[in-house]
N, C-alpha and C positions, 0 to 999 in steps of 0.2 A: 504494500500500500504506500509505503515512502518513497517510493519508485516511481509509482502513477503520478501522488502527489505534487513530488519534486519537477516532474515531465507537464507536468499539466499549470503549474500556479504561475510559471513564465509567459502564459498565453491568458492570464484572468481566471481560469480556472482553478474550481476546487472538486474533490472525487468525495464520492461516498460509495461505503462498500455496502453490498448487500449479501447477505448469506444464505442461500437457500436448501433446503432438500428435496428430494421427487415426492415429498409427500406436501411440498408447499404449491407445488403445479398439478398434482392428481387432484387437489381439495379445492372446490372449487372459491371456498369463503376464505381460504389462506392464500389461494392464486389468487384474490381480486384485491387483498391486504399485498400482495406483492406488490400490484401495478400500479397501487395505489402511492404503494412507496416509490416505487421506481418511477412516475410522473413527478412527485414533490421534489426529486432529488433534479429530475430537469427542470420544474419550475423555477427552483432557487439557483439554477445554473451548475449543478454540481455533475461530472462526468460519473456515471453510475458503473461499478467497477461489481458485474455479477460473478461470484464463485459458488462451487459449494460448500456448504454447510458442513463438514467433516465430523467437528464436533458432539455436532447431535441428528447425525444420519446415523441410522438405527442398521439398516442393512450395510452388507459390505460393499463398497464402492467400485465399480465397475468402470474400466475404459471408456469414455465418451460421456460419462453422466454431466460433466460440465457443458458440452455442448449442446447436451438434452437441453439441461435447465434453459441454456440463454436463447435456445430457439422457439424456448416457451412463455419465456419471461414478458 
């Protein structure tokens, strides 16, 4: 994230990260608290920086789940 950060605050920009799981995109009342975040973070001009959620993903993490989520996000 200090990466993005750093890369992004020379142009006016700031990031915010978002953490997701494939249970925040299967559900639909958590997918809609998703999008909902991820429009605020572009309202207030923030580059939205989607991973997953590693932490509190329940199943084992599979090849490509990152690019699941941000095609869903």
């Amino acid at each position: 994230m200090r990466a993005y950060e750093q890369s992004f605050k020379p142009h006016g920009f700031g990031v915010g990260q978002i953490l997701l799981t494939g249970e925040d995109i299967d559900n639909q009342h958590r997918r809609l608290n998703a999008a909902s975040t991820l429009q605020q973070l572009l309202k207030v001009g923030a580059v939205p920086i989607i991973n997953e959620n590693d932490t509190t993903a329940t199943a084992e993490i599979c090849f490509g789940d990152n690019d699941r989520l941000v095609v869903y996000a």
